[in-house]
C-alpha positions as CSV (number, residue, x, y, z in Angstrom):
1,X,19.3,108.4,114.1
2,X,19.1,112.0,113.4
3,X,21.4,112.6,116.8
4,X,23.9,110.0,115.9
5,X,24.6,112.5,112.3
6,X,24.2,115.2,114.7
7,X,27.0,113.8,116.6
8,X,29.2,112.7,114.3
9,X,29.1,115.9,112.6
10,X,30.4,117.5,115.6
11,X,33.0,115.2,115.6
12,X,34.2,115.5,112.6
13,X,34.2,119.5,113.4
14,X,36.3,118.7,116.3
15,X,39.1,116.2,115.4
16,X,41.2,118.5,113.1
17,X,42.0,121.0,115.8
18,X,42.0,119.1,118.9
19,X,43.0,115.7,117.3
20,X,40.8,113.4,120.2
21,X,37.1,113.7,120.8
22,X,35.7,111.8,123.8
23,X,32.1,110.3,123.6
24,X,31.7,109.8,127.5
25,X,30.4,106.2,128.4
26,X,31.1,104.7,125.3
27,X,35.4,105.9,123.9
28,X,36.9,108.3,121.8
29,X,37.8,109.1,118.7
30,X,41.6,110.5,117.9
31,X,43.9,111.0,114.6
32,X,47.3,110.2,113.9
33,X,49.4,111.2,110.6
34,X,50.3,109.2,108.3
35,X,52.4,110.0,105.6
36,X,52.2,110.1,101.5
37,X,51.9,106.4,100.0
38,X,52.6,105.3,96.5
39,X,50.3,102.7,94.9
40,X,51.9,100.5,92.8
41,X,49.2,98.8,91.6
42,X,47.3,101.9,90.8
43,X,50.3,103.9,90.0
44,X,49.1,106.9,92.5
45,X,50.2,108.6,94.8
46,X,48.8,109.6,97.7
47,X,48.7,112.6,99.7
48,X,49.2,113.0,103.2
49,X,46.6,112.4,105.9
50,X,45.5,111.8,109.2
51,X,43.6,109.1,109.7
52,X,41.4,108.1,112.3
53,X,40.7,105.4,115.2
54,X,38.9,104.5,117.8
55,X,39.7,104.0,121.6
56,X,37.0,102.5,123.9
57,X,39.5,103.6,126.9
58,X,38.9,107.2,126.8
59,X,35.4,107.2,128.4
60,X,35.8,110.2,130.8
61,X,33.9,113.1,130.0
62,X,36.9,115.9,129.3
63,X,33.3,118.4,128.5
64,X,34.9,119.3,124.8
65,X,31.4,117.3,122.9
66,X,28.8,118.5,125.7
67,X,29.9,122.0,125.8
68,X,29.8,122.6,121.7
69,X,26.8,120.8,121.4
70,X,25.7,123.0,124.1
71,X,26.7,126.0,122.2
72,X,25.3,124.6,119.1
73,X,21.8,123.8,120.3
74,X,21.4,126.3,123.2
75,X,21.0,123.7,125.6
76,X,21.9,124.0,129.1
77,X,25.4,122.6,129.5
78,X,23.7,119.3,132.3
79,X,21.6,118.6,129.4
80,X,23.9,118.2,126.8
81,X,25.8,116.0,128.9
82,X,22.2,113.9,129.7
83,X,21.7,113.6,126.0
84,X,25.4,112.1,125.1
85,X,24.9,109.1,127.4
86,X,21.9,108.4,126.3
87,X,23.9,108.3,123.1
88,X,26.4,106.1,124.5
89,X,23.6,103.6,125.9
90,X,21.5,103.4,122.8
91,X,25.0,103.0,120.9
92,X,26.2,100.0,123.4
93,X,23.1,98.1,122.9
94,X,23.2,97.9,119.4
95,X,26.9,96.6,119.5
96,X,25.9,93.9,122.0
97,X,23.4,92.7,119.7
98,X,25.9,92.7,116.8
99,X,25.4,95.6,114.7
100,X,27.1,98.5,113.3
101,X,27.3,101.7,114.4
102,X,28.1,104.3,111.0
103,X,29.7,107.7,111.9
104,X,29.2,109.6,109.2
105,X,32.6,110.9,108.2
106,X,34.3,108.6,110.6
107,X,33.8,105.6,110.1
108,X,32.1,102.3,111.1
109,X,32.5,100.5,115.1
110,X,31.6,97.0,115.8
111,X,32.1,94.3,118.5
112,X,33.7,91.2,117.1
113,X,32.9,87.9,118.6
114,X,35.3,88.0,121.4
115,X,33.6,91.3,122.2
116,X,36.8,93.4,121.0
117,X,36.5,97.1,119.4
118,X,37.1,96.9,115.8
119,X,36.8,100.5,114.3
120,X,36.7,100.6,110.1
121,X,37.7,104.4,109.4
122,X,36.2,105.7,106.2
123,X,39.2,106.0,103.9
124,X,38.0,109.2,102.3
125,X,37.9,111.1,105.4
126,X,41.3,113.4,105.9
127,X,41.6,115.6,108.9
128,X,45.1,116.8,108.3
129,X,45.1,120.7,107.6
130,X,48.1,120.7,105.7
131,X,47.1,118.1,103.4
132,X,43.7,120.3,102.7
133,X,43.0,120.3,98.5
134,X,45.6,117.4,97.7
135,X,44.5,114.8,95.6
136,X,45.9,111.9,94.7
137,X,48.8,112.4,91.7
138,X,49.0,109.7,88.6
139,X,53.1,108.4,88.6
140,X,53.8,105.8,86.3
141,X,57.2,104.3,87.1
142,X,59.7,104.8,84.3
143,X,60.4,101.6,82.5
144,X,64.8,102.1,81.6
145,X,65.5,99.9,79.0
146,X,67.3,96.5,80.5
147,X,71.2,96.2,80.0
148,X,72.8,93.2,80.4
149,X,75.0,93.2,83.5
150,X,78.5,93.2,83.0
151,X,80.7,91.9,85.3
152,X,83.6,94.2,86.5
153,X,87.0,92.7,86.5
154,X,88.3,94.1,89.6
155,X,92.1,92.1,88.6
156,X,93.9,94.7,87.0
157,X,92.9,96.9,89.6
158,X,94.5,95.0,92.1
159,X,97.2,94.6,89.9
160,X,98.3,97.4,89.0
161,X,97.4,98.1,93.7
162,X,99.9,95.4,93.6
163,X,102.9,96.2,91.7
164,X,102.8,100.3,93.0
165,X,103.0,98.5,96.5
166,X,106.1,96.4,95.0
167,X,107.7,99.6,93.6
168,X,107.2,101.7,96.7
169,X,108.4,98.8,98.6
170,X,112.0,98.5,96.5
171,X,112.2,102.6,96.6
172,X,112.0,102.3,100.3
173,X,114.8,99.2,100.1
174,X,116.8,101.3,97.7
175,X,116.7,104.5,100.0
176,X,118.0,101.9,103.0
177,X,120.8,100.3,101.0
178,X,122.2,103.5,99.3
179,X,123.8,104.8,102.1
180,X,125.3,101.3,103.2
181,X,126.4,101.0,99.4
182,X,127.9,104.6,99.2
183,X,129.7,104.2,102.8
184,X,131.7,100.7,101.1
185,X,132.9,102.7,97.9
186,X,133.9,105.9,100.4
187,X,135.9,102.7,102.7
188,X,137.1,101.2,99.6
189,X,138.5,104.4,98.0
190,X,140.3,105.6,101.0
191,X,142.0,102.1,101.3
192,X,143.1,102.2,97.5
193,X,141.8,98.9,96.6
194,X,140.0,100.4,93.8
195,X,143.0,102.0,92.1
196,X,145.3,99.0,92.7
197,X,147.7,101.2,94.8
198,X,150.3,99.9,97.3
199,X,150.4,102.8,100.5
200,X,150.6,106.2,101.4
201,X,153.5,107.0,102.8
202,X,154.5,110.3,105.2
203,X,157.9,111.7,105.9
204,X,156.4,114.9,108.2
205,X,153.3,113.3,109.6
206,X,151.0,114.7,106.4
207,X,149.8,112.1,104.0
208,X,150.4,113.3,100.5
209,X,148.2,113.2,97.7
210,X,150.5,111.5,95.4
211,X,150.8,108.0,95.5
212,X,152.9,105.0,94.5
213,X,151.7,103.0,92.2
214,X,151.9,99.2,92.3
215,X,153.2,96.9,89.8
216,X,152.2,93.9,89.2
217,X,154.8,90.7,89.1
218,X,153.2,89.2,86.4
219,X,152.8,91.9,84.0
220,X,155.6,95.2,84.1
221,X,154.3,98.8,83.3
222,X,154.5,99.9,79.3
223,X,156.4,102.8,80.6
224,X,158.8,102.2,83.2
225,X,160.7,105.4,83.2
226,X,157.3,106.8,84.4
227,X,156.9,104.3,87.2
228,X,160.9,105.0,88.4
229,X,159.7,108.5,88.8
230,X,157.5,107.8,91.9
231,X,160.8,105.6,93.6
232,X,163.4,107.3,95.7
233,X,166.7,106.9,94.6
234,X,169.7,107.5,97.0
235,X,173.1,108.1,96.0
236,X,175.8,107.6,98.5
237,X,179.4,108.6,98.7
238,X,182.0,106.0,97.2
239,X,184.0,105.7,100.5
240,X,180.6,103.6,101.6
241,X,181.4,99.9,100.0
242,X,178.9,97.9,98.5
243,X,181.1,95.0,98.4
244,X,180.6,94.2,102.4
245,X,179.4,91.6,104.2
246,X,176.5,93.3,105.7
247,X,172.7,93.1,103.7
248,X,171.9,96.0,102.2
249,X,168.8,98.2,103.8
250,X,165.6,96.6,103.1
251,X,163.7,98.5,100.3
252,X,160.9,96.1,99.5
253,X,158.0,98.9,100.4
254,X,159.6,101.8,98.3
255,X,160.0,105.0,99.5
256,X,157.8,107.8,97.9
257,X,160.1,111.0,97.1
258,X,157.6,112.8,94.6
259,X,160.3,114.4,92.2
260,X,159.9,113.7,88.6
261,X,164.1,114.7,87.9
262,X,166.1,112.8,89.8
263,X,168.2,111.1,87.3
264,X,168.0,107.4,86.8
265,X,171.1,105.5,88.2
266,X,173.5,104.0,86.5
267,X,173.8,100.5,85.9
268,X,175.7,98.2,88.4
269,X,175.1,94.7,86.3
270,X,178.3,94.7,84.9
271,X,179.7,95.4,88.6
272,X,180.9,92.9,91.5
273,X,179.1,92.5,94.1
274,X,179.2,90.3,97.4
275,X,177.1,90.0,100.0
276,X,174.4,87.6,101.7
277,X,173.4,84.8,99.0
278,X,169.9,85.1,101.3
279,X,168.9,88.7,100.5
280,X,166.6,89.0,97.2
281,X,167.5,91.0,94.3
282,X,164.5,93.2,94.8
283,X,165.5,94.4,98.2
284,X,169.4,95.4,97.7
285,X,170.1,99.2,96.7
286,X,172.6,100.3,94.1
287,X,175.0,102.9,95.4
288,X,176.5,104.8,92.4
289,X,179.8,105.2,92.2
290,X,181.4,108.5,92.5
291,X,184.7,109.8,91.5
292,X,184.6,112.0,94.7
293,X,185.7,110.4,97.7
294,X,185.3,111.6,101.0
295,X,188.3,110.8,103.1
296,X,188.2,110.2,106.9
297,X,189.3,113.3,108.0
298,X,186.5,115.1,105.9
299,X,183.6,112.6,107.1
300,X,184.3,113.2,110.6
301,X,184.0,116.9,110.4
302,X,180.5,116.3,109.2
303,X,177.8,118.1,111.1
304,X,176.5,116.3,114.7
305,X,173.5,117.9,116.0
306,X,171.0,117.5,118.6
307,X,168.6,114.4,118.5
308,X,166.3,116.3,120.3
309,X,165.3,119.0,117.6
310,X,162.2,118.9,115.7
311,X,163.6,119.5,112.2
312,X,165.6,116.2,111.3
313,X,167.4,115.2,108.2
314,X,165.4,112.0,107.0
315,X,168.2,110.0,105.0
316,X,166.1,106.9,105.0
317,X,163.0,104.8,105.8
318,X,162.9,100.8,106.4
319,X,160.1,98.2,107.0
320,X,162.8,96.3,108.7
321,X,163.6,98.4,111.8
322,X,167.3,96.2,111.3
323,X,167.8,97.2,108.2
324,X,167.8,100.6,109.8
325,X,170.1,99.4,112.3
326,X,172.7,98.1,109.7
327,X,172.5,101.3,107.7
328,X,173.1,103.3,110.8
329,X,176.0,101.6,111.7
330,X,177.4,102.1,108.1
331,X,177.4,105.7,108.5
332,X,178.9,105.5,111.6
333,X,181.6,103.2,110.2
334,X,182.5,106.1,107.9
335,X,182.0,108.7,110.0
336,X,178.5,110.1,109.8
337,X,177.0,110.5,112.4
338,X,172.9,108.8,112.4
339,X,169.9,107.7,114.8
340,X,166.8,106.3,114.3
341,X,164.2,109.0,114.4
342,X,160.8,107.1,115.4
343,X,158.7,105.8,112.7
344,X,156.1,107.3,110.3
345,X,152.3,106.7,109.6
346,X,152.7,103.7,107.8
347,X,155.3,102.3,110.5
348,X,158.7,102.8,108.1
349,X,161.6,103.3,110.5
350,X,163.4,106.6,110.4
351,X,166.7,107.1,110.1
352,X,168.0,110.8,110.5
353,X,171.2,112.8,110.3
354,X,170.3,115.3,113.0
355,X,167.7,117.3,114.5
356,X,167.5,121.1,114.7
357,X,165.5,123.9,116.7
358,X,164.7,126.0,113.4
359,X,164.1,125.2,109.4
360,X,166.9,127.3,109.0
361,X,169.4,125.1,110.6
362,X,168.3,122.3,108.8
363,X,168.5,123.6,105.5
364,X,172.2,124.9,106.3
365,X,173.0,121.4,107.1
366,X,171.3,119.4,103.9
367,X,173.5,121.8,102.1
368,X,176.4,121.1,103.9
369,X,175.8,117.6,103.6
370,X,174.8,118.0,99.8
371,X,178.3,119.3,98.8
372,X,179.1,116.0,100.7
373,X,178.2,113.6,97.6
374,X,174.9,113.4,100.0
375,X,172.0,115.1,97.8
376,X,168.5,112.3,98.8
377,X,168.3,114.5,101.8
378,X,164.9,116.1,103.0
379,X,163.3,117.8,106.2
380,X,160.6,116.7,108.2
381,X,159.5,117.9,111.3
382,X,158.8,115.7,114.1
């Protein structure tokens, strides 16, 4: 009895530093760490420790226990080792016949009845260094007082998700469409829809910013000296006879001069006239009547110049390519010479006077043929 505390005060000298402690012949003793532990039911906490067990595997002698008891009892180190197993032997026959064995500071070993191990360790013993003069710590939990649990509407959340997901959605659509949008106001501008206007029309190939302005059948403009400003008007000499057979040039799709004087011509209600029962009002052209008349002999002395020039005196332009036809042939009746000069933008027939190399030419001969009772003359260059 006194060798077993002898023992197991060695032991318990041991385990801290080397952590395993073999008894030869009968196991060995080892620690593992386990950590802090709160008690509920007591409302402690624990420290740290290392606890100990028991393993009946470890039976070789590794010479740790012989050689401190040795040490410790100046024994010889053969009879230290004599003495532990007859430790061991004395310790086995008590566990056969049931009973304990109590290591002091360890813990207690017994054989259950299916001749197992079962090792109680002594729940005040701590081997752990680091847990050396910790003692257990009172916590009572903190009682919070209870609030009813309200249930979070998450709707206007995913609400108000929604409709910034609707709005980004019809930004995006609205950035797609602008451009589409902006592209049918630029088309619908350049064709003229939007200001109700009839066509451009070019005498030198340039379209000109001013435009005719269309009138509608059912209802006339308020001012329509305003409106007869934007229609060409063309006075021709007396000698040319409004009174024949042959229609009129076709002046449906008016000509655009630009000049806000010209002088409004004279009436011709009161004045006979004959001609195809077929042709419209709207399409026949008024020729004013002038006191000075150009005799044969002074109409074939007019200037003849080259077609092939590129400065040509523009008299007229037609839809009707023989209305042009007819109106050439008339000034060739009474002497002018006239040709069809190709046809403009807007496909309007030309009918020139004569072409000339230089701007100067031309301008010598609209004067010429301005003293000539022949003033709705202009250039264009072809």
């Amino acid at each position: 009895m006194e060798f077993l505390k002898e023992v197991s005060a060695l032991i318990c000298e041991l385990l801290p530093a080397h952590g395993c402690v073999i008894i030869p012949g009968l196991g060995g003793f080892i620690t593992h760490y386990k950590p802090a532990v709160i008690q509920a039911q007591s409302g402690k906490i624990m420290p740290p420790t290392a606890e100990t067990g028991f393993n009946p595997a470890l039976r070789t002698n590794d010479g740790l226990l012989a050689q401190t008891l040795a040490q410790k009892t100046n024994l010889p180190y053969p009879k230290a080792i004599d003495k532990i197993q007859e430790f061991s032997w004395n310790c086995l026959a008590e566990l056969n016949m049931g009973q304990e064995v109590h290591f002091i500071g360890l813990g207690k070993l017994r054989l259950d009845e299916y001749k197992n191990y079962r090792f109680e360790a002594d729940r005040n013993a701590n081997f752990l260094d680091d847990a050396f003069g910790l003692a257990p710590v009172n916590a009572m939990p903190v009682k919070h007082p209870s609030k009813p649990m309200q249930r979070m509407d998450r709707r206007p959340e995913r609400s108000h998700r929604l409709k910034r997901k609707h709005v980004m959605e019809g930004i995006r659509w609205t950035v797609m469409i602008m451009p589409l949008i902006l592209l049918a106001f630029y088309s619908i501008y350049q064709t003229g829809v939007l200001e109700g206007l009839v066509s451009y029309s070019s005498f030198s190939g340039i379209t000109s910013p001013e435009i005719a302005t269309k009138e509608s059948p059912m209802q006339q403009s308020p001012d329509e000296k305003l409106q007869e400003d934007y229609f060409a008007t063309i006075q021709w000499p007396a000698s040319i006879s409004k009174d024949t057979e042959t229609p009129p040039p076709d002046t449906t799709l008016p000509v655009i001069v630009f000049k806000s004087d010209i002088p409004n011509p004279p009436s011709t209600q009161n004045q006979p006239q004959t001609g195809n029962a077929n042709i419209s009002a709207e399409s026949k052209i008024d020729f004013p009547v002038s006191n000075n008349k150009i005799d044969s002999q002074t109409a074939n002395t007019l200037p003849v110049s080259d077609i092939q020039g590129k400065y040509h005196l523009i008299i007229g332009c037609f839809k009707e390519k023989a209305n042009a036809e007819r109106l050439i042939d008339k000034l060739k009746t009474n002497g002018i010479h006239a040709f069809e000069a190709g046809t403009t933008s807007g496909g309007l027939t030309r009918v020139s006077l004569g072409g000339y190399a230089s701007r100067t030419e031309a301008e010598q001969a609209r004067q010429n043929f301005s003293q000539k009772e022949i003033p709705e003359i202009w250039i264009s260059k072809l």
